[in-house]
C-alpha positions as CSV (number, residue, x, y, z in Angstrom):
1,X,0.0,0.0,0.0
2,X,1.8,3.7,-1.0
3,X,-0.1,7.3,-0.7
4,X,1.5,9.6,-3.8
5,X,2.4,13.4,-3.9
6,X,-0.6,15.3,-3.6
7,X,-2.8,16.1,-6.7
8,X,-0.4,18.6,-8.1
9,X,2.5,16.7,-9.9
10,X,3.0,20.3,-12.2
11,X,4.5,23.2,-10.5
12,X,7.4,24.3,-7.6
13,X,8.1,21.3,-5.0
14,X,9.8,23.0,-2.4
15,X,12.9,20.9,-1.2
16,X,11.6,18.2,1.7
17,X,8.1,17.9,0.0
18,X,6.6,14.2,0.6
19,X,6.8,12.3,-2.6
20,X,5.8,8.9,-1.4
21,X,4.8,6.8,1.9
22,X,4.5,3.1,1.6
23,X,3.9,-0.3,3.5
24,X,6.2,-3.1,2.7
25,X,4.7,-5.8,0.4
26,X,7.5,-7.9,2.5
27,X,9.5,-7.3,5.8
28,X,11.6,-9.1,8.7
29,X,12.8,-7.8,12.2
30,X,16.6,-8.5,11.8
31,X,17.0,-11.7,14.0
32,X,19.4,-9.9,16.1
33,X,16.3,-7.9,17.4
34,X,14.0,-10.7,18.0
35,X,13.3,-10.0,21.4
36,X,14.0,-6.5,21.6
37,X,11.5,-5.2,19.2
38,X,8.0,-6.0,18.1
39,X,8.2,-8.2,15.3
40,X,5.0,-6.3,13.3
41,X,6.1,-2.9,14.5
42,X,9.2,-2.7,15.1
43,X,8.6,-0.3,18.5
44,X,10.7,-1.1,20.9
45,X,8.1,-0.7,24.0
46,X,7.7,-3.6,26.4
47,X,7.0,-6.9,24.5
48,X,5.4,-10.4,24.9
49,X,6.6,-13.4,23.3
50,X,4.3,-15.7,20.9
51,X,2.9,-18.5,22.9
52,X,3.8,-21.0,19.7
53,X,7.6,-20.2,19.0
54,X,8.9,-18.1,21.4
55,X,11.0,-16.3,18.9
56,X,8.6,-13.8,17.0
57,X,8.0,-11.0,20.2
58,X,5.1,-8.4,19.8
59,X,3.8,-4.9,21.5
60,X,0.4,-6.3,22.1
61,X,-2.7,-8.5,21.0
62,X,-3.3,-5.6,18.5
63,X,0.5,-6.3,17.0
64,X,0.0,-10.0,17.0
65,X,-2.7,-10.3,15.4
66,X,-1.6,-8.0,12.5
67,X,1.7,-9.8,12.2
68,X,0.0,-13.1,11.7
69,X,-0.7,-12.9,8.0
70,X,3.0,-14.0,7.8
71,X,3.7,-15.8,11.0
72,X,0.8,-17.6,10.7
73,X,3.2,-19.7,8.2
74,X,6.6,-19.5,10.2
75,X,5.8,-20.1,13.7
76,X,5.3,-24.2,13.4
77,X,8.5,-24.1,11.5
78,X,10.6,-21.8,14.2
79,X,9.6,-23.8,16.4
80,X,10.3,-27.3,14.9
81,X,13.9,-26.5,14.0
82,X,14.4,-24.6,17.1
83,X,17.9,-24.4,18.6
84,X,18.8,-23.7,15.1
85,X,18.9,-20.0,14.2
86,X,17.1,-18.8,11.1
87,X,19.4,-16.8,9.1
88,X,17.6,-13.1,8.1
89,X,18.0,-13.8,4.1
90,X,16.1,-17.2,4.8
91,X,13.0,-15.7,6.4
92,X,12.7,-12.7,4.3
93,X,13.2,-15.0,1.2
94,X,10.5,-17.3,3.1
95,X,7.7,-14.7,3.2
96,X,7.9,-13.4,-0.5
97,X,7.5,-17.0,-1.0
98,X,4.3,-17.0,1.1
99,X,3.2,-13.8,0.0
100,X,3.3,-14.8,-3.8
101,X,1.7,-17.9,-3.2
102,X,-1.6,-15.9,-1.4
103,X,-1.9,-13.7,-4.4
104,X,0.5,-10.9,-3.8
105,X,1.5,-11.1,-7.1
106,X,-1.2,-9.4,-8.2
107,X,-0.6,-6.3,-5.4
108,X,-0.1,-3.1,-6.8
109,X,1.9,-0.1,-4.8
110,X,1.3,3.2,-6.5
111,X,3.9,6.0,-7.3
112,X,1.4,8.3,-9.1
113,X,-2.3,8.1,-9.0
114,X,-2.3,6.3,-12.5
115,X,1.4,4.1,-12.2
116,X,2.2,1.4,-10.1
117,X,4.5,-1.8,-9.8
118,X,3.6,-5.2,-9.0
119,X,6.5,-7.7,-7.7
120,X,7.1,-8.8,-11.7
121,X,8.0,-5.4,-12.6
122,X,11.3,-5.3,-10.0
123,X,14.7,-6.0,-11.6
124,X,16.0,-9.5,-11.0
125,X,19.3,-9.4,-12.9
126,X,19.1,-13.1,-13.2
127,X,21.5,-13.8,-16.0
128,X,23.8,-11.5,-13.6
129,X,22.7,-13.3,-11.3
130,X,23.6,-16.8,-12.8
131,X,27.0,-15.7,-13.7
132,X,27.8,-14.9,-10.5
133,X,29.6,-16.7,-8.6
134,X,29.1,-15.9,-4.8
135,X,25.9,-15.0,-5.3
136,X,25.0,-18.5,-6.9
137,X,26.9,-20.2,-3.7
138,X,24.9,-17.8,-1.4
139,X,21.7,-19.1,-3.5
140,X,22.0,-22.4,-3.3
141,X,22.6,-21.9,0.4
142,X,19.1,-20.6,1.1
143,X,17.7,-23.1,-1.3
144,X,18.9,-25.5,1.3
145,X,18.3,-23.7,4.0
146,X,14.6,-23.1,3.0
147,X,13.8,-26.9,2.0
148,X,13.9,-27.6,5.9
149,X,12.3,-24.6,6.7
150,X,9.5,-24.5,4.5
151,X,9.9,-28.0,3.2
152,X,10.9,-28.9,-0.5
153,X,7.1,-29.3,-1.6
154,X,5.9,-25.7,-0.9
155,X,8.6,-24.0,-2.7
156,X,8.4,-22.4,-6.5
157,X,10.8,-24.6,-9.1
158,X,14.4,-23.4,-8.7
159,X,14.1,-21.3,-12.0
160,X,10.9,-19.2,-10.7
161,X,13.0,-19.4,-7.2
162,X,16.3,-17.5,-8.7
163,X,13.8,-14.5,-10.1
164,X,12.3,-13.8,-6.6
165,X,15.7,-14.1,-5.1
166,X,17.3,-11.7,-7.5
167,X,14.4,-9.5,-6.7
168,X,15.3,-9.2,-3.0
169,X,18.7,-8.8,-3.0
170,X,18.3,-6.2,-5.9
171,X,15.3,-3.9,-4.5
172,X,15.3,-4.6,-0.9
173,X,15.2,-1.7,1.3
174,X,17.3,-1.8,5.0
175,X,14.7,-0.4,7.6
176,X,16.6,2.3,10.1
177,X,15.6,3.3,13.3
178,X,15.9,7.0,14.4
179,X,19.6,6.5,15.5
180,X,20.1,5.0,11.7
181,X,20.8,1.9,13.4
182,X,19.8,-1.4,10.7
183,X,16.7,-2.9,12.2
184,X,15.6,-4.9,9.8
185,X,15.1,-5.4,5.6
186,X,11.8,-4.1,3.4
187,X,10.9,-4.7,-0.1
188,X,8.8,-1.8,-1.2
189,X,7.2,-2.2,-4.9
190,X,6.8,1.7,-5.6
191,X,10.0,2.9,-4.2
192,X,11.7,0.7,-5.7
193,X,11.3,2.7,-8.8
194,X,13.3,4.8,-7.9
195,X,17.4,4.8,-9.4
196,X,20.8,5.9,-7.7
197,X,22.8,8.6,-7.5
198,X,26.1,9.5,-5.1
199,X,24.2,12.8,-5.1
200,X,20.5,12.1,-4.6
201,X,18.2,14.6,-4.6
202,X,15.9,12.8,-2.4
203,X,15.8,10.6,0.8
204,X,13.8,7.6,2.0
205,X,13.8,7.3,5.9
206,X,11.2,5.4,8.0
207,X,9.1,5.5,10.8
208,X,8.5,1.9,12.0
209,X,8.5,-0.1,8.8
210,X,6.6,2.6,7.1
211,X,8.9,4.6,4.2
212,X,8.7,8.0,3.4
213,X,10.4,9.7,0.2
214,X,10.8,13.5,0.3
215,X,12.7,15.7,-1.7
216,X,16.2,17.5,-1.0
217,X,15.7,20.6,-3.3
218,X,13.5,22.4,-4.4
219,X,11.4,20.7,-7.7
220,X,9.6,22.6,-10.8
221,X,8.0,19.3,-11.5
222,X,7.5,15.8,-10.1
223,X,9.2,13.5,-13.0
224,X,10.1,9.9,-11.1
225,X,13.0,9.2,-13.9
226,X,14.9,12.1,-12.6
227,X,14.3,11.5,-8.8
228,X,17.7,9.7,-7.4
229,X,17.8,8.3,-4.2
230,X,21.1,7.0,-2.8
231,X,21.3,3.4,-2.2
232,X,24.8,3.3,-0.3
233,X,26.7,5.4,2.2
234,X,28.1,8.1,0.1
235,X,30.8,8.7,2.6
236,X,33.7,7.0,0.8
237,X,35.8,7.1,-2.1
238,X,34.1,6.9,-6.0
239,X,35.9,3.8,-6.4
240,X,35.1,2.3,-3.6
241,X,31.3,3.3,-4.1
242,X,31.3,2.1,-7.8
243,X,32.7,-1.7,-6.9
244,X,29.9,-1.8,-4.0
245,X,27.5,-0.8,-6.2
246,X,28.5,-3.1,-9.6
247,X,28.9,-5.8,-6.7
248,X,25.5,-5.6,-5.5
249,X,23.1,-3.8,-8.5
250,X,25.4,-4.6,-11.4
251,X,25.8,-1.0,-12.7
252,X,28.3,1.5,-12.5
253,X,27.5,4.7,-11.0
254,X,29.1,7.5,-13.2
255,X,26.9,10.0,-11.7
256,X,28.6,13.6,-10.8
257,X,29.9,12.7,-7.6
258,X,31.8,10.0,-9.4
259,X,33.7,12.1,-11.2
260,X,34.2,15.3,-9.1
261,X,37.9,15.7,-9.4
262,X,38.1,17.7,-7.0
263,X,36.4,15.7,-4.0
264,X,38.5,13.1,-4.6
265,X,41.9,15.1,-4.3
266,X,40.2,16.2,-1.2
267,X,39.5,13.0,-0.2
268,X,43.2,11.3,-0.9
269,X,44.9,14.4,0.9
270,X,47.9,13.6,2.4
271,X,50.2,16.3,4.3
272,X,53.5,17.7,2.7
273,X,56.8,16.0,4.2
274,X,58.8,18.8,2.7
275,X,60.3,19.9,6.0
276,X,59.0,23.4,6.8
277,X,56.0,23.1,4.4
278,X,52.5,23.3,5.4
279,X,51.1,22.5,2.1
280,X,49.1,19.1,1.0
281,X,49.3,16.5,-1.8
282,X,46.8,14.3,-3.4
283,X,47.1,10.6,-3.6
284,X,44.9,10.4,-6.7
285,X,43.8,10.6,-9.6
286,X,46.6,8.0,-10.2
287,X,47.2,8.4,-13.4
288,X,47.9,12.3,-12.7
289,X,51.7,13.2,-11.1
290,X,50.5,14.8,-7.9
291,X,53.0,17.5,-5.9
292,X,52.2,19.7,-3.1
293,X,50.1,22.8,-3.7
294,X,52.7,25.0,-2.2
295,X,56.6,23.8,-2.4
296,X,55.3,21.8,-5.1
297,X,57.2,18.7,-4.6
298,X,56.4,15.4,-4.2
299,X,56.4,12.2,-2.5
300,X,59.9,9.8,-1.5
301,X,58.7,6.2,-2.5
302,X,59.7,5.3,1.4
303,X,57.1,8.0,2.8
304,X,54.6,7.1,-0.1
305,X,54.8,3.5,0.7
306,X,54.4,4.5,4.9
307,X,51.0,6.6,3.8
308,X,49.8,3.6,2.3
309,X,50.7,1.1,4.9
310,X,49.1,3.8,7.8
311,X,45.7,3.3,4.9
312,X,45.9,-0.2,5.1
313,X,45.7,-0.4,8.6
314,X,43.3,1.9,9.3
315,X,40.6,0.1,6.3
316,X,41.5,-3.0,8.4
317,X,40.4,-1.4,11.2
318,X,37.4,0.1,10.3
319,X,36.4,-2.9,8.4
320,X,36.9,-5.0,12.1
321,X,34.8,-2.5,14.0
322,X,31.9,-2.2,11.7
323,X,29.3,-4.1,14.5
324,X,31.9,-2.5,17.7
325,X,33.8,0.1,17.6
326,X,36.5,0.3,19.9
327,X,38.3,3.5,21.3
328,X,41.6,2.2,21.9
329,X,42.2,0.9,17.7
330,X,40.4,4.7,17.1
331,X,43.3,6.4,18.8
332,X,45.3,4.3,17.4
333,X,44.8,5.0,13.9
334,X,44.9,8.7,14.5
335,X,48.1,8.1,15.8
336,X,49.1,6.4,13.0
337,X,47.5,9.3,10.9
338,X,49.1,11.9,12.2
339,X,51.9,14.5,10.3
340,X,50.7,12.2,7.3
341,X,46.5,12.2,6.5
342,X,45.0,15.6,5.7
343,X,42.0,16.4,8.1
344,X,40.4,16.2,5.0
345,X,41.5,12.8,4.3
346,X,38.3,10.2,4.1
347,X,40.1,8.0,6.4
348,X,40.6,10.0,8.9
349,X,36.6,11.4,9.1
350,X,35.7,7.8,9.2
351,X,38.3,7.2,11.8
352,X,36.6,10.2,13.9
353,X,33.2,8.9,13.2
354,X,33.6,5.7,14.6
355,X,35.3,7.2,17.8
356,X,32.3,9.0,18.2
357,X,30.4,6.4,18.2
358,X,32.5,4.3,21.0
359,X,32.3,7.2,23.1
360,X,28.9,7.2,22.6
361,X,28.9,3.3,23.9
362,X,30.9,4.2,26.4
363,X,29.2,6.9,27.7
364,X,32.6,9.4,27.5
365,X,30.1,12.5,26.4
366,X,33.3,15.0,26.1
367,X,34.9,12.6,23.8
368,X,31.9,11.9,21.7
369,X,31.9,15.6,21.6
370,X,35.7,16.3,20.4
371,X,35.4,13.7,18.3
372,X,32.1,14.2,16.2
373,X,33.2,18.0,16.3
374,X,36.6,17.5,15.0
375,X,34.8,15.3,12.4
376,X,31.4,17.2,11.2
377,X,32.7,20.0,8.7
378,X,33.9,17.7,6.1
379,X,31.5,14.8,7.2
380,X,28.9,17.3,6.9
381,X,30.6,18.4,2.9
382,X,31.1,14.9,1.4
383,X,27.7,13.7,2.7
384,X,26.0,16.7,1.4
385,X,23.8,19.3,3.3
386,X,20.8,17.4,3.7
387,X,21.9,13.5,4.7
388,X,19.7,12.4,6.9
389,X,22.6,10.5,8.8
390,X,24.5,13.1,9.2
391,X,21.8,15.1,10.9
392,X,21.0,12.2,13.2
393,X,24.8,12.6,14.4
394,X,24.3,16.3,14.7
395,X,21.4,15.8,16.9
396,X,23.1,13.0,19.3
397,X,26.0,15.5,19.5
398,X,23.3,18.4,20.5
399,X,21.6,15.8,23.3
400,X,25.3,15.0,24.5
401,X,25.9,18.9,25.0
402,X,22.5,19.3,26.9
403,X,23.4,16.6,29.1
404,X,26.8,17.6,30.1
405,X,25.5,21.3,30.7
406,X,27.0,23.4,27.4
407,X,23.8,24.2,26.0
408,X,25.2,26.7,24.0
409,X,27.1,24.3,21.7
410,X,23.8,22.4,22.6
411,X,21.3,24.5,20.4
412,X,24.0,25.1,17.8
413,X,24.0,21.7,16.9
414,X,20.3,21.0,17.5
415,X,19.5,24.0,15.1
416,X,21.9,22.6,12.7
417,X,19.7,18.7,12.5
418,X,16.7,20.9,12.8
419,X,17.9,22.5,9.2
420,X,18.2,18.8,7.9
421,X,15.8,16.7,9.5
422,X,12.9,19.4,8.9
423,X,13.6,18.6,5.4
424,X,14.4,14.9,5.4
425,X,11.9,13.7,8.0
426,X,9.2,16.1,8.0
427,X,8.0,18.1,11.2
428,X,5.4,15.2,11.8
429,X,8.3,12.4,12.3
430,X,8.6,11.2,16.1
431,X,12.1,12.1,15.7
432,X,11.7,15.5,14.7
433,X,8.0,16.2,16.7
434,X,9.3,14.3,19.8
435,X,12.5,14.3,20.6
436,X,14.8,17.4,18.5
437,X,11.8,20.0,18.4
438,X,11.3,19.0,22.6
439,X,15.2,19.6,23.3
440,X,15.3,23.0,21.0
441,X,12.3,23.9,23.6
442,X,14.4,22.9,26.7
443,X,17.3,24.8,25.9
444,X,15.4,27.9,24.8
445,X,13.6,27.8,28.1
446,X,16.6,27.0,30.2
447,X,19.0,30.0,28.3
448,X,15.8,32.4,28.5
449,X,15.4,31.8,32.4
């Protein structure tokens, strides 16, 4: 089910105007979460467990009930293979199969009032598909994997099978919560209409499993071909970007972020080891002899082959700390870093981001602080001025501030989400209505007093 833009598709959208809302046609609580969130809703409030499998937890009889359509078909089966975890590609795979076989093929989601898609119309990319190696093995896996969860006789011939699974791993949707924490995994029919771009000029976020689209500048008309959402984090490097996004959708993004020249230099800065010299090099384009903007040498192969060593480690890092981060390998690479990455450097945002976020764990508020501050300028320029994730960090930094008592630096960086999430989220979000619009109020009342 999807509501559309309003009745006038002609004329000026201003930027963070609603273009779509819509239900998924298929969802799953990542496992992870089982009994931590409501497996309809995805609230978080207190829960009971199903009587049947004592997996599936919901918010209430209300919940239940609603979330039966699909459990109805999966509880008997938790329950019969239970110690044994279901992996989260297994279910989700498992309810488009149950959903197609009760008619959902025949559900249409709307993205005007006179277009829609049904499942058929999403991409599969199943010659891609079938010429892919890992994703073959990884197929075959959850064919196995579903003939003793569903049982051999209630699954679609492994031909029909391969289409629905190239399907889901094409269009699905990961559901956030408000901290832009993964919670789960959505297929939406009518958003999925919608292509990439490393410079979107739109946003989905979500409330619950519900997904909103909205616009991130201002529109003369309402033409879904030229609406780009961004399917990946666009906080990284263009090659880096372009092999996640051939791995996964089989396209190669050569969108203008791609090829801004300029980013990238900014991105690959490394500092001049020309003693005396404050000036800066750029590691790439590769193909282009880079020297420093101000002595205008370059690079010894011994400090060249020490940057790229101090890169190494730190990808290594991050890559290890992607479910924990820890503050100790943080400081760490910044040590590492330093008198050699730019503060302009990707690696050393991403660095800072992630020691934000152990501090955060750790509940070390002045380091979150000093480290999300040291990071958010040029987080803040390669993400773009309306990412929605970057305005979630800006508003954790603002509650940190409040907390500790500096609620100056407080409303600073709560009117800085506010200028983001107004326009990505929508007054009416309960992230914007209840929680960032309530702390602007607090500090205004508390500096007023």
């Amino acid at each position: 089910m999807s509501e559309v833009v309003g009745k006038r598709i002609q004329g000026l959208h201003k930027r963070g105007t609603l273009l779509l809302t819509e239900q998924p046609f298929a969802y799953i609580l990542a496992g992870k979460l089982h009994d931590k969130r409501c497996a309809y809703c995805f609230a978080s409030s207190e829960l009971r467990k199903c009587s049947g499998c004592s997996y599936a937890h919901y918010c209430d009889r209300d919940c239940q009930k609603k979330g039966w359509y699909f459990h109805k078909e999966e509880c008997a089966n938790i329950k019969r293979l239970e110690p044994q975890v279901i992996p989260d590609a297994v279910r989700m795979l498992a309810r488009l199969i149950i959903k197609l076989q009760k008619g959902g093929a025949h559900e249409r989601s709307f993205y005007t009032h006179s277009k829609f898609r049904v499942f058929k119309d999403l991409m599969s990319h199943y010659n891609e598909i079938k010429n892919d190696i890992k994703k073959m093995e990884h197929f075959m896996c959850l064919h196995e994997a579903l003939q003793a969860y569903l049982g051999a006789d209630n699954l679609p011939n492994s031909a029909e099978l391969l289409g629905i699974y190239g399907r889901m791993v094409i269009n699905s949707f990961s559901i956030f919560d408000d901290s832009g924490h993964t919670i789960g995994t959505g297929l939406y029919l009518a958003a999925s209409v919608v292509d990439h771009s490393c410079n979107p000029n739109a946003v989905t976020v979500f409330d619950g499993t519900t997904l909103y689209i909205r616009t991130l500048e201002d529109m003369e008309n309402i033409n879904w071909p030229n609406i780009y959402i961004s399917y990946i984090d666009n906080l990284d490097l263009p090659s880096k970007r372009q092999k996640e996004l051939e791995r996964v959708y089989y396209f190669l993004c050569q969108c203008q972020k791609c090829k801004d020249v300029e980013e990238l230099k900014a991105m690959t800065s490394v500092i001049c080891q020309n003693k005396g010299c404050d000036g800066i090099l750029s590691l790439e384009p590769m193909n282009m002899l880079q020297t420093c903007t101000k002595c205008n040498n370059g690079l010894s192969d011994e400090k060249l082959k020490e940057i790229e060593e101090v890169i190494s480690f730190t990808e290594e890092q991050l890559e290890s700390m992607k479910d924990v981060a820890y503050l100790d390998i943080c400081r760490m690479c910044l040590r590492k870093q330093q008198g050699l990455l730019y503060y302009t450097n990707i690696y050393n945002v991403k660095v800072l981001q992630t020691a934000m976020d152990s501090c955060i764990l750790m509940k070390n508020w002045e380091g979150a602080l000093e480290y999300g501050t040291m990071a958010k300028e040029v987080w803040r320029k390669y993400s773009g001025n309306y990412n929605p994730y970057y305005g979630i960090a800006v508003l954790k930094l603002g509650k940190i501030a409040q907390y500790i008592n500096r609620l100056e630096d407080s409303q600073k960086f709560l009117k800085e989400a506010a200028d983001i999430l107004l326009v990505t989220h929508g007054e009416k979000h309960p992230l914007v209505k209840n929680e960032l619009l309530e702390l602007l109020k607090y500090n205004e009342a508390y500096m007023n007093a």
